[in-house]
KEKE-3310 file (N, C-alpha, C; in steps of 0.2 Angstrom, whole numbers, plus 5000, padded with zeros to 4 digits):
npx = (4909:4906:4918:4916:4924:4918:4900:4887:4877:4872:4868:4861:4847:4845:4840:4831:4818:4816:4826:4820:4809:4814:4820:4810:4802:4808:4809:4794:4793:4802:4812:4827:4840:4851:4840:4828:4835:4846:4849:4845:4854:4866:4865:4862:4872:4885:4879:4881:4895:4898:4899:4897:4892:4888:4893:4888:4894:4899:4908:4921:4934:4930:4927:4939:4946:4937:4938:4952:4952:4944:4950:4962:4973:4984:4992:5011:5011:5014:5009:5007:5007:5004:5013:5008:4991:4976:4977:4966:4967:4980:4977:4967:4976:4984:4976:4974:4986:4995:5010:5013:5017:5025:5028:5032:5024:5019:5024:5013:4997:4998:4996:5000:5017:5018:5033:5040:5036:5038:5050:5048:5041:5040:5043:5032:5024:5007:4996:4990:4986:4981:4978:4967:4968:4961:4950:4955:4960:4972:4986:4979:4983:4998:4997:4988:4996:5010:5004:4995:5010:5016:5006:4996:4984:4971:4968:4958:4959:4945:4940:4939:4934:4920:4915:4926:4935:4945:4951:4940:4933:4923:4931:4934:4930:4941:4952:4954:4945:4935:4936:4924:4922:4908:4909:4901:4909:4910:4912:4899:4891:4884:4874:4882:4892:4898:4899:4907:4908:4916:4912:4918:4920:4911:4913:4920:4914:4903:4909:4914:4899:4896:4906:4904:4892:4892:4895:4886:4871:4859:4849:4857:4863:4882:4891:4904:4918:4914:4910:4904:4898:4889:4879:4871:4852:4848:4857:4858:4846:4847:4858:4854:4845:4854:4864:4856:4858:4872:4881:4876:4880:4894:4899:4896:4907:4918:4915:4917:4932:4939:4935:4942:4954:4959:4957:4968:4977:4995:4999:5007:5003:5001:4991:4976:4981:4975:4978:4978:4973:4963:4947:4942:4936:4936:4935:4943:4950:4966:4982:4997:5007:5023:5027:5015:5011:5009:5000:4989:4986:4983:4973:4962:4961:4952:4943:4941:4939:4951:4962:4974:4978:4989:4995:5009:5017:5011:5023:5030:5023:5019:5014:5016:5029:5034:5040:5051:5055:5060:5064:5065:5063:5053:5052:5045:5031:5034:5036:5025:5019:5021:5017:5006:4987:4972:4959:4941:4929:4916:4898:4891:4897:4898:4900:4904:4910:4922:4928:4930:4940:4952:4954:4959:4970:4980:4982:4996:4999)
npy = (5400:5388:5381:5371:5361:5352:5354:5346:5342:5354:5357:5347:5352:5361:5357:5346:5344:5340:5330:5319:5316:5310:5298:5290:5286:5277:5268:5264:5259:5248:5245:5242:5238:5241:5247:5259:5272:5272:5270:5281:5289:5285:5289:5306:5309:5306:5314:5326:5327:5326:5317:5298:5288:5281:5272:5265:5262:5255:5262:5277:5269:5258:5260:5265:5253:5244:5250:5249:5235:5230:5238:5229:5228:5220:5206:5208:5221:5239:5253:5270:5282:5293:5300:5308:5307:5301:5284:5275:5280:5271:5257:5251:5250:5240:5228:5225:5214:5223:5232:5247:5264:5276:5295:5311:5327:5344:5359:5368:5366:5355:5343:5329:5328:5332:5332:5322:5310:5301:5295:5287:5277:5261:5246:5238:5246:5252:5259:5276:5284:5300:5311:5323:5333:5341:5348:5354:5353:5339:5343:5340:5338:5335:5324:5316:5318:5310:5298:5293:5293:5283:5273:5271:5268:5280:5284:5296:5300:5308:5310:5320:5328:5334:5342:5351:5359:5357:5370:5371:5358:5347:5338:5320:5320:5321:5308:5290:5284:5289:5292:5293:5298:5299:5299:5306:5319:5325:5335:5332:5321:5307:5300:5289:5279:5278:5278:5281:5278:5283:5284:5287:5275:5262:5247:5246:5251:5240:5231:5235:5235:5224:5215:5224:5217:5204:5200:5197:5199:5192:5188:5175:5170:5168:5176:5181:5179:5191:5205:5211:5227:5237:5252:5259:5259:5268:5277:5282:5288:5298:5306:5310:5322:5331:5331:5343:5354:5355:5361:5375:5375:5374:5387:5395:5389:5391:5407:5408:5403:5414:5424:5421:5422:5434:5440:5432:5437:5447:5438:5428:5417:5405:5401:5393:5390:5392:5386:5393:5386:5380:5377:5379:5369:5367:5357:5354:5367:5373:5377:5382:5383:5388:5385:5376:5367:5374:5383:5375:5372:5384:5388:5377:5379:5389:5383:5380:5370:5361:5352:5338:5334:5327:5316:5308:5305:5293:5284:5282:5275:5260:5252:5250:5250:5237:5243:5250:5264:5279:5289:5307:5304:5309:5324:5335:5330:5326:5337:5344:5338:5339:5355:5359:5364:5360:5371:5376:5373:5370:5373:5382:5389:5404:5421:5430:5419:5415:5427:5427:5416:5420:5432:5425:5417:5426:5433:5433:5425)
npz = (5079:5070:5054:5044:5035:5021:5019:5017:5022:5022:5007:5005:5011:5005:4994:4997:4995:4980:4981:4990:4985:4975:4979:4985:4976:4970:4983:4983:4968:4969:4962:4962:4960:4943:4931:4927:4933:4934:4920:4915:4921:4918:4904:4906:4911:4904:4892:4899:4900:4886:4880:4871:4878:4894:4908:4924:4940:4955:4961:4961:4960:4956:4943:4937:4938:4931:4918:4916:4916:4903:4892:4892:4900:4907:4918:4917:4910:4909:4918:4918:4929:4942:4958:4967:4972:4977:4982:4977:4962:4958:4965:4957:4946:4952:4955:4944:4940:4933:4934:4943:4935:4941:4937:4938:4945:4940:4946:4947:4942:4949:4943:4930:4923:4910:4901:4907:4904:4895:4895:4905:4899:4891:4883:4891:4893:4893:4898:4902:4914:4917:4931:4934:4946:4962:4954:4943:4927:4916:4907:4893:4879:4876:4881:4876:4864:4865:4868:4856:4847:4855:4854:4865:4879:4889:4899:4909:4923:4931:4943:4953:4946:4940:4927:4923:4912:4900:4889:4883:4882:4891:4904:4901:4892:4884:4884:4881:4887:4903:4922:4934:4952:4962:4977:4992:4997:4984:4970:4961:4971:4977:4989:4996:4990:4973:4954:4939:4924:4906:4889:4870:4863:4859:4859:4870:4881:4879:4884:4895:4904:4903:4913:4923:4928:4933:4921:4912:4901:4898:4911:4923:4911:4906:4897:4899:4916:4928:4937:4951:4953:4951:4949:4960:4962:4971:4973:4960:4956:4967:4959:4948:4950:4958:4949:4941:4945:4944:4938:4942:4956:4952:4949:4957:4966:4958:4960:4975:4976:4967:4977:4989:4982:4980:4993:4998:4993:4993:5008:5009:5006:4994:4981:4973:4955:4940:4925:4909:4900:4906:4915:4931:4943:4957:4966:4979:4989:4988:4998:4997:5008:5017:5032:5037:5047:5058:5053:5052:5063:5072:5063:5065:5080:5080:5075:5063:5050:5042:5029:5025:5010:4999:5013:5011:4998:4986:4983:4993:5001:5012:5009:4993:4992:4988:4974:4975:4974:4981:4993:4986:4974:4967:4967:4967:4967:4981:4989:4988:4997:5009:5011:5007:5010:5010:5013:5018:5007:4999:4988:4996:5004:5016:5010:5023:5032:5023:5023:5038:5036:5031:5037:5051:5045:5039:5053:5063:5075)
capx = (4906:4913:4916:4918:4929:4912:4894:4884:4870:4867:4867:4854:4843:4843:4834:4825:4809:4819:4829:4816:4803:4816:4821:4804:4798:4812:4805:4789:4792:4806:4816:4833:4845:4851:4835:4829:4838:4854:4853:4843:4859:4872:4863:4863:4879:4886:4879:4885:4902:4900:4902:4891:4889:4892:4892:4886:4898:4898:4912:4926:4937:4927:4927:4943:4946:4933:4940:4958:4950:4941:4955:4965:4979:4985:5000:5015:5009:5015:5002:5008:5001:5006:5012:5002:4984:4973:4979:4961:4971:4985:4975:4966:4980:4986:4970:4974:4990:5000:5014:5012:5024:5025:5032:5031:5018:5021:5022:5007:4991:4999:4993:5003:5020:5020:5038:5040:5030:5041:5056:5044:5039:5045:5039:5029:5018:5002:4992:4991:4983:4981:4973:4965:4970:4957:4947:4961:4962:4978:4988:4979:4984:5002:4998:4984:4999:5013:4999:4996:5015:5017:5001:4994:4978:4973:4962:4957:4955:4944:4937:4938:4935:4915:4911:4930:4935:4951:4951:4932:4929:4924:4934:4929:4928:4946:4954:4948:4940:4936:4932:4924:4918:4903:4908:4897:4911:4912:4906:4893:4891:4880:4874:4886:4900:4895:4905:4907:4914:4912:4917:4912:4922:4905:4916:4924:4908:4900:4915:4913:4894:4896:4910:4902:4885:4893:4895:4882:4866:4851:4850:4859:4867:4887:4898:4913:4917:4913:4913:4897:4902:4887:4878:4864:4847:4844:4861:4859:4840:4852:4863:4849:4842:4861:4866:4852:4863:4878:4884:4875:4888:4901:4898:4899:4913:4922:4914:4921:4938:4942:4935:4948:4961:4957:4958:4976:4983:4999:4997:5012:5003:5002:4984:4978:4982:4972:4982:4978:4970:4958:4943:4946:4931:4938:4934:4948:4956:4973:4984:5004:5012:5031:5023:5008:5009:5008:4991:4983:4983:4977:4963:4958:4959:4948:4937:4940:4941:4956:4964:4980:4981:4990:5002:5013:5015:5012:5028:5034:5019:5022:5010:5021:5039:5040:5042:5059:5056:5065:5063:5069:5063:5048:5054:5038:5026:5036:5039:5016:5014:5023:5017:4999:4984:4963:4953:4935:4926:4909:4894:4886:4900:4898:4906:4908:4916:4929:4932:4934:4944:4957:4958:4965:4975:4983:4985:5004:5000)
capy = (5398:5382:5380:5363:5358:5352:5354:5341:5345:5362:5356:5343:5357:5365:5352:5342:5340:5334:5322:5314:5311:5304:5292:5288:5286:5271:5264:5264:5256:5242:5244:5245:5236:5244:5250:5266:5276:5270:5269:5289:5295:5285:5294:5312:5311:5307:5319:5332:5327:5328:5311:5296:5282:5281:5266:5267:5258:5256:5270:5275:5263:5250:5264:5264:5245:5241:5253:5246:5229:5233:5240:5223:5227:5211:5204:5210:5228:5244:5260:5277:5288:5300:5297:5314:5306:5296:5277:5272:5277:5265:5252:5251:5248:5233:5224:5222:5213:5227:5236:5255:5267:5285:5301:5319:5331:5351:5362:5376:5361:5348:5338:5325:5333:5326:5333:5319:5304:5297:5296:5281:5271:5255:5242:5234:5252:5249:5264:5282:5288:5306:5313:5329:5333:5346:5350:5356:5347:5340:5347:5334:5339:5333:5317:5312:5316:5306:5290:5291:5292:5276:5266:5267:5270:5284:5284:5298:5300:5313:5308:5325:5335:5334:5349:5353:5361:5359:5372:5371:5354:5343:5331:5315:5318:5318:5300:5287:5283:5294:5289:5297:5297:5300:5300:5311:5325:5326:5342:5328:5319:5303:5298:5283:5276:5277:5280:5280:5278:5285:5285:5285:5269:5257:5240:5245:5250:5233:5226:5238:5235:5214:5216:5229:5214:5196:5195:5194:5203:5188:5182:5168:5166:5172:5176:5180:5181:5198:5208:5216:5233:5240:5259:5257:5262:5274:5283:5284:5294:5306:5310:5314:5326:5335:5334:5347:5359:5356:5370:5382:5374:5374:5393:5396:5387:5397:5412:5408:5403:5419:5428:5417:5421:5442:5444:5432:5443:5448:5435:5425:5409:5402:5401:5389:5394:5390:5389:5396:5383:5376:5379:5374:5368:5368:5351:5357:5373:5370:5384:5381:5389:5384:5385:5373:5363:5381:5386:5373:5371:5388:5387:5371:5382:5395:5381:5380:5362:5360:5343:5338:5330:5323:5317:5307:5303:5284:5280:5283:5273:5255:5247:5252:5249:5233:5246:5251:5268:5280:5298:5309:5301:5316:5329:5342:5326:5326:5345:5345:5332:5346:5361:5360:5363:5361:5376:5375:5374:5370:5382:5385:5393:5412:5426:5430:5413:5415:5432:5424:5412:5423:5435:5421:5415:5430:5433:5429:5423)
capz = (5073:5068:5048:5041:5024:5017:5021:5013:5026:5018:5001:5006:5014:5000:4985:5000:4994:4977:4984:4995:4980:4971:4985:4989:4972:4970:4985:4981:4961:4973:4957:4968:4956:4939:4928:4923:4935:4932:4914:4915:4924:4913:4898:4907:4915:4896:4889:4902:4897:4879:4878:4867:4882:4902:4913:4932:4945:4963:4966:4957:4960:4952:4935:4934:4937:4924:4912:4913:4910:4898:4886:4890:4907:4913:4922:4914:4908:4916:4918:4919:4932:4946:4966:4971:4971:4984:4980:4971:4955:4958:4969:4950:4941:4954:4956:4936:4940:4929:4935:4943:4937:4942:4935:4944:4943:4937:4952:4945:4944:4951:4938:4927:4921:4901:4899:4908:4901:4888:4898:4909:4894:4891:4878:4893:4896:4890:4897:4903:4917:4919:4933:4936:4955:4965:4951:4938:4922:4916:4900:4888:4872:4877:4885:4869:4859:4866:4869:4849:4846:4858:4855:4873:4879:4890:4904:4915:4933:4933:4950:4958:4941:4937:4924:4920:4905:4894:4881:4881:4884:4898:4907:4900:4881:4881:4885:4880:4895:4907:4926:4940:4957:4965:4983:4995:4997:4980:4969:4961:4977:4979:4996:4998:4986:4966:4952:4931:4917:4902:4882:4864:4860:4860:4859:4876:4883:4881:4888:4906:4907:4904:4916:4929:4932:4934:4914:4907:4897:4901:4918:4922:4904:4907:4894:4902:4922:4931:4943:4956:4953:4948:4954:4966:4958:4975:4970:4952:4957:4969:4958:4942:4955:4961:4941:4937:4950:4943:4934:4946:4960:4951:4947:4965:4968:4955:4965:4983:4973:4966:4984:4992:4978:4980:5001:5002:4991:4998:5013:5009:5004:4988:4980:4967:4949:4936:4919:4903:4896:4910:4920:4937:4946:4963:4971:4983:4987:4992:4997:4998:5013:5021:5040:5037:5054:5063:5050:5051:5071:5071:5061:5069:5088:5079:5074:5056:5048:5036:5028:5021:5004:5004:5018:5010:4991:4984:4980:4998:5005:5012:5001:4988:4997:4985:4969:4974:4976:4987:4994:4984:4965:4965:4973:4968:4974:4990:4991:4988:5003:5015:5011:5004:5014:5010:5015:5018:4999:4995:4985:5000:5008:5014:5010:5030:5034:5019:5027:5045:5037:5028:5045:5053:5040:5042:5060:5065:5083)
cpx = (4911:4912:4921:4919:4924:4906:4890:4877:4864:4864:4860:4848:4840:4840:4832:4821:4812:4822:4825:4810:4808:4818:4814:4801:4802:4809:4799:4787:4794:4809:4823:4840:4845:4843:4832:4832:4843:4855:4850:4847:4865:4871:4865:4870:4884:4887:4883:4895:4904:4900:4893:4888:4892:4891:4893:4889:4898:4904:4918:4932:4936:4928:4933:4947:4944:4936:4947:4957:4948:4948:4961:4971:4980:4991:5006:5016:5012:5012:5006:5005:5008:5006:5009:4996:4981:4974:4973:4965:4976:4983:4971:4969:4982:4980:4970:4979:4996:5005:5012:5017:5022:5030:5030:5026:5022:5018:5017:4999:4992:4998:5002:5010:5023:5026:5040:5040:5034:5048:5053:5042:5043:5041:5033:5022:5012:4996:4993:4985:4985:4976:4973:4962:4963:4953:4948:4960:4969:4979:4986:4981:4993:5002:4994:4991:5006:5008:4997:5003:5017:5011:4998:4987:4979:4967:4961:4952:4952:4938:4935:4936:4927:4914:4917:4932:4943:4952:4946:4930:4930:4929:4929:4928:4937:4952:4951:4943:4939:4932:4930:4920:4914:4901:4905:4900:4913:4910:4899:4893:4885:4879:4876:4890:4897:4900:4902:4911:4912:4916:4913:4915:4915:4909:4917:4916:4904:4902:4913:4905:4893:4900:4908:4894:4886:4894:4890:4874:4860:4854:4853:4864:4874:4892:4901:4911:4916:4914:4906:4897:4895:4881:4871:4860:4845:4849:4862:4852:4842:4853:4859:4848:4848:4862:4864:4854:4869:4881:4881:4879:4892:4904:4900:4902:4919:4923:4918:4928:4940:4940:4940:4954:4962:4960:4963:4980:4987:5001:5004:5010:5001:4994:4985:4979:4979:4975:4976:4968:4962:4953:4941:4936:4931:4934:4937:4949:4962:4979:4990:5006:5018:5029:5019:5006:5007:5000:4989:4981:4980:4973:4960:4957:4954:4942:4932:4943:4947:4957:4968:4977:4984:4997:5010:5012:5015:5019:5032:5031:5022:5019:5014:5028:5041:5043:5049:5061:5057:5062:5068:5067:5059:5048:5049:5032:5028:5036:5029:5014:5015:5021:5009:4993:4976:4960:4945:4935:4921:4903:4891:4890:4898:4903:4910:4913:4921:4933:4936:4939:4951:4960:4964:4968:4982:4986:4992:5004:4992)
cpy = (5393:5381:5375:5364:5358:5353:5349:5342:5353:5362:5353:5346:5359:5364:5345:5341:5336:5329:5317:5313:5308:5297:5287:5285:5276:5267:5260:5259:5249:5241:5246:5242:5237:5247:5258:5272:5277:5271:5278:5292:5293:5289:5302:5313:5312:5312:5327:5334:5327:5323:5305:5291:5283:5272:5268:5259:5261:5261:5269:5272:5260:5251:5263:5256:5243:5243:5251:5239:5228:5233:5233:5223:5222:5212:5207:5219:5232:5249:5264:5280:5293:5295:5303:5312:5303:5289:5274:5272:5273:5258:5249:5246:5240:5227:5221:5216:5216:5231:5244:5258:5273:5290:5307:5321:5339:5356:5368:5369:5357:5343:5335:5331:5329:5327:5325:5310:5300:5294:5289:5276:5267:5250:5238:5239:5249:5256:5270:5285:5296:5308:5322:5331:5340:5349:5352:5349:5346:5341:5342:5334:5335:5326:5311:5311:5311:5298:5290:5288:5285:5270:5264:5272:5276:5286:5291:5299:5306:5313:5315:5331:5334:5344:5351:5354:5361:5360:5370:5366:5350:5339:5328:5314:5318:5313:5297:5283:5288:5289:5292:5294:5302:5302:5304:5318:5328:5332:5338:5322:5315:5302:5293:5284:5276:5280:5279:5280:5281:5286:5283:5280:5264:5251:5240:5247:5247:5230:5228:5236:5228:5214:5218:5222:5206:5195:5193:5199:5201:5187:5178:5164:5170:5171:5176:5181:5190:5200:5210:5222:5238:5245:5256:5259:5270:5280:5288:5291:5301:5307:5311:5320:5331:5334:5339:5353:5359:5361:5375:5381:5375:5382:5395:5396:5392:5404:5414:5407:5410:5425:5427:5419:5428:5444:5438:5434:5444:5447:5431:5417:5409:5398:5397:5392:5390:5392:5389:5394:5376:5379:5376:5374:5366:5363:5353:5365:5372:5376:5379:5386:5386:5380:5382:5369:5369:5384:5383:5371:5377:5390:5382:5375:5387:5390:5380:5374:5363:5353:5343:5333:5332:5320:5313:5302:5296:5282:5280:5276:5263:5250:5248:5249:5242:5233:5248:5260:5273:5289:5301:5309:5307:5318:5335:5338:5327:5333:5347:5343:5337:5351:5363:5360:5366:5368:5374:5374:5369:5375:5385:5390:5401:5416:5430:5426:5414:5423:5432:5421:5413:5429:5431:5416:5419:5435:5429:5426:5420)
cpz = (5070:5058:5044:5034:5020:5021:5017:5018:5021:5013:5000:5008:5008:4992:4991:4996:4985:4978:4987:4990:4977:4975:4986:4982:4967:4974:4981:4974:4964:4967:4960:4964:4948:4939:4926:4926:4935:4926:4913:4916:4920:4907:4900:4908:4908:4892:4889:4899:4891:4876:4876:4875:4889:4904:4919:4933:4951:4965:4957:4954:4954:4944:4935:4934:4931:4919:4910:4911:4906:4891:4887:4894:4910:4914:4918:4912:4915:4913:4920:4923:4937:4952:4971:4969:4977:4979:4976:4964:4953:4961:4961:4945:4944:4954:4946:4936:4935:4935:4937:4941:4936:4935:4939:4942:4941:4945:4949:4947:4945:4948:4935:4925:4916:4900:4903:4909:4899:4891:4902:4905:4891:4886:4884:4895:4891:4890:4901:4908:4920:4926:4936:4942:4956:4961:4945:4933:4920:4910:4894:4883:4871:4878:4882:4864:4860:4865:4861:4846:4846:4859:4860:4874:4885:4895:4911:4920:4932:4939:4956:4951:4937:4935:4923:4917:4903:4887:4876:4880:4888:4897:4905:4893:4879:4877:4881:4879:4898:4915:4931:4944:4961:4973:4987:4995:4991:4973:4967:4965:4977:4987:4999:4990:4978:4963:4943:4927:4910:4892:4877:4860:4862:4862:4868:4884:4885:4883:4897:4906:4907:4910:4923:4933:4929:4925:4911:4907:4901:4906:4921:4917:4905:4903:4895:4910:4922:4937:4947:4956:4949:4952:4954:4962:4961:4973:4963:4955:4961:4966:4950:4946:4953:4953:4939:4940:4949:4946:4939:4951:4956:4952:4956:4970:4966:4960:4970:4980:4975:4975:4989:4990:4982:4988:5003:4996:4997:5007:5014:5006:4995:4985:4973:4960:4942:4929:4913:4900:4899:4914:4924:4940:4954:4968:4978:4981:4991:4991:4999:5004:5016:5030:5039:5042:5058:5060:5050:5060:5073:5068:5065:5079:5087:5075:5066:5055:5041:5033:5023:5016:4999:5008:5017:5002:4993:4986:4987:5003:5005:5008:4993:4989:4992:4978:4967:4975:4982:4987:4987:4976:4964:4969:4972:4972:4980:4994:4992:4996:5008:5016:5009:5009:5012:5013:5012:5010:4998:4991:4990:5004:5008:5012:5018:5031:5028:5021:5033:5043:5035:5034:5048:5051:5041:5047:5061:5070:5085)
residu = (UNK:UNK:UNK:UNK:UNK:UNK:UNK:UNK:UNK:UNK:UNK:UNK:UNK:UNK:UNK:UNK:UNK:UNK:UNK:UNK:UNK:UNK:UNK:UNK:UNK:UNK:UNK:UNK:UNK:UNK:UNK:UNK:UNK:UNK:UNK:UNK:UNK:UNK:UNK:UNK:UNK:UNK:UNK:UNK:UNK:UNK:UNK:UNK:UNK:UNK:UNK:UNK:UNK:UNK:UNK:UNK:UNK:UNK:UNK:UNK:UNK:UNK:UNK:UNK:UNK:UNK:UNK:UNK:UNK:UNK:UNK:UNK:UNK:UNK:UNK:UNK:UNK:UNK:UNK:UNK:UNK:UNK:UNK:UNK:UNK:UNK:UNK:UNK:UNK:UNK:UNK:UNK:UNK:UNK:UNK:UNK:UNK:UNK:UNK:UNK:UNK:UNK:UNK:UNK:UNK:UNK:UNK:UNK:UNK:UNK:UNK:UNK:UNK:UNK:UNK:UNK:UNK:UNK:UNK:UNK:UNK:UNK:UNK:UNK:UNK:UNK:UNK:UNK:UNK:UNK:UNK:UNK:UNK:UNK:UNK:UNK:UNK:UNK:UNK:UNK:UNK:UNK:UNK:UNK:UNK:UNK:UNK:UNK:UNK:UNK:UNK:UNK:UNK:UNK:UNK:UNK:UNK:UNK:UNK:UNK:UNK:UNK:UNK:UNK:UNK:UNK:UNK:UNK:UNK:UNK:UNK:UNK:UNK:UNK:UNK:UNK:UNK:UNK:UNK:UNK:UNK:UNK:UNK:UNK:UNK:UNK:UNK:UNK:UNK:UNK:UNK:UNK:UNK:UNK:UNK:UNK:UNK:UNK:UNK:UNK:UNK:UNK:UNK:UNK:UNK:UNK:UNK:UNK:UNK:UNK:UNK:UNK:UNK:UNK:UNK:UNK:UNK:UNK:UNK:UNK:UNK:UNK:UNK:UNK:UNK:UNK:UNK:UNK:UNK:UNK:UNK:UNK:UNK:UNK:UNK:UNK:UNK:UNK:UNK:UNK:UNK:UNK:UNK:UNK:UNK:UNK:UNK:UNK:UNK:UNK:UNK:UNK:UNK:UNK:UNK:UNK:UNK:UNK:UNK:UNK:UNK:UNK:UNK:UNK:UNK:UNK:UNK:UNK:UNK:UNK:UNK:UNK:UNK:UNK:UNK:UNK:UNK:UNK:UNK:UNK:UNK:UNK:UNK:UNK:UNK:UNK:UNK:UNK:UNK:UNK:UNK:UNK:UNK:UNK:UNK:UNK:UNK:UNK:UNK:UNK:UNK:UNK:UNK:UNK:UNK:UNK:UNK:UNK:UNK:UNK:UNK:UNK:UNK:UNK:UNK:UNK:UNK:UNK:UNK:UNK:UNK:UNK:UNK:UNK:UNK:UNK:UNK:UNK:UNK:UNK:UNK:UNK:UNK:UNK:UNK:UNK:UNK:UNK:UNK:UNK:UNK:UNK:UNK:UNK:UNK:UNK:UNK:UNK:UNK:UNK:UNK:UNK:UNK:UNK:UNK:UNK:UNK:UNK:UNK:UNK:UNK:UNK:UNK:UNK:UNK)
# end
């Protein structure tokens, strides 16, 4: 019984006949760029988050690209963020021509670690990316209070975090932005590359949707340059559909979680931990263990799919190499790249397969 990291097959099974009238019903109109279904899903998606206004983009990438030009990052500026993430959050910041600069993360959520924020800021920072790794929001109350202190904007990556809660409200009402992605493995999963933005600043709003479709409102008449960056019509009408399902996944994610949490007990590994003030929505589960090249070739010979992220921080990668950084700067980043390791996690998961999986988890041999 082979049991894959994600199933996106199941999920599709399981609201077919919705998903195939909306698909079909797009055909059908040949309204295939922007229009009602782009601007239907940037209003619901919005809302879901708490939030006044969305913007549909062609992935997440593009949202947080827009979003830092938007608020006004150019050449000279340095951005705050983290070297535990997948590079879209840094690739973002360079495509602006600002400066990357790291700080650590906290070994409990891996997320941003704001003790040390302030100590990275320099008259040249300009903004604050937070991101909210495997589902985990990161401690915002600290990282809005520092960005008022210092006058910097505050954008999160909440690219893995749809439906996240910090101390009762979504990721995406925090920042001043927020951005995410729609990717297909993603718990709100389109059927190709999509993505948003979201915030109740209007000015900067009008800024990302000029911006997101060549510049301009009318036709042909262009305010300022742009970009192409703007969500397909067929994914915007997936991802209305899969929104209406959210929360009943995420529910289920939680579910398979805590069953995961409960049967490695007293296993030796190290299970995610969801702090105080957050509810984790379990994009990933990511278990820590010291032996993880030895867990994860046996589960892969028993034909369970795992995945490191990730295998080697930013700050080490050779795309980076001309920042100046060195082994050793983030030593909990570096200590995460080592030892962390994906376990299956989607809603459809059963509770047999997370029983197989935990068996031999725990088998020595």
């Amino acid at each position: 019984m082979h049991i894959p990291l994600v199933d996106l097959k199941r999920q599709y099974l399981s609201i077919k006949k919705e998903i195939d009238e909306a698909i079909q019903k797009v055909i059908d109109n040949s309204a295939f760029i922007m229009g009602e279904n782009v601007e239907g899903f940037e209003n619901e998606f919005a809302k879901f988050c708490g939030i006044k206004y969305g913007v549909g983009t062609s992935s997440g990438t593009t949202a947080l690209h827009l979003a830092l030009v938007a608020c006004g990052v150019k050449q000279g500026d340095e951005v705050i963020t983290v070297p535990y993430t997948f590079i879209a959050t840094t690739e973002a910041i360079s495509h602006t021509a600002a400066k990357v600069v790291f700080v650590d993360i906290e070994d409990r959520s891996y997320n941003m670690d704001s003790e040390k924020i302030e100590q990275a800021i320099t008259e040249k920072t300009r903004a604050i990316i937070p991101v909210h790794l495997f589902g985990h929001p990161a401690d915002m109350d600290k990282i809005m209070e520092i960005a008022k202190k210092h006058n910097l904007i505050v954008i999160e990556d909440a690219c893995q975090a749809h439906g996240a809660e910090y101390k009762g409200k979504k990721v995406g009402s925090l920042g001043d932005i927020a951005c995410f992605s729609f990717y297909p493995g993603k718990n709100l999963g389109a059927y190709g590359d999509a993505g948003m933005a979201v915030s109740d600043n209007q000015a900067l709003v009008e800024k990302m949707r000029l911006l997101r479709n060549h510049g301009y409102q009318k036709k042909y008449y262009h305010e300022i340059e742009g970009y192409n960056y703007r969500l397909d019509a067929i994914q915007a009408a997936i991802l209305r559909v899969k929104l209406r399902h959210l929360e009943e996944w995420t529910e289920k994610r939680r579910k398979n979680a805590k069953l995961y949490d409960e049967l490695l007990k007293g296993s030796g590994v190290k299970t995610p931990l969801e702090m105080e003030y957050a509810k984790h929505v379990y994009h990933l589960y990511v278990i820590g263990i010291e032996k993880r090249e030895e867990l994860y070739l046996r589960l892969k010979k028993n034909e369970i799919s795992t995945a490191i992220h990730y295998p080697l921080p930013l700050h080490l990668q050779q795309a980076y190499s001309y920042l100046g950084y060195k082994k050793g700067d983030f030593p909990i980043s570096e200590a995460c790249t080592e030892r962390l390791l994906s376990l299956p996690m989607f809603p459809e998961l059963t509770e047999d397969e997370i029983k197989k999986i935990v068996e031999i988890i725990k088998k020595k041999n």
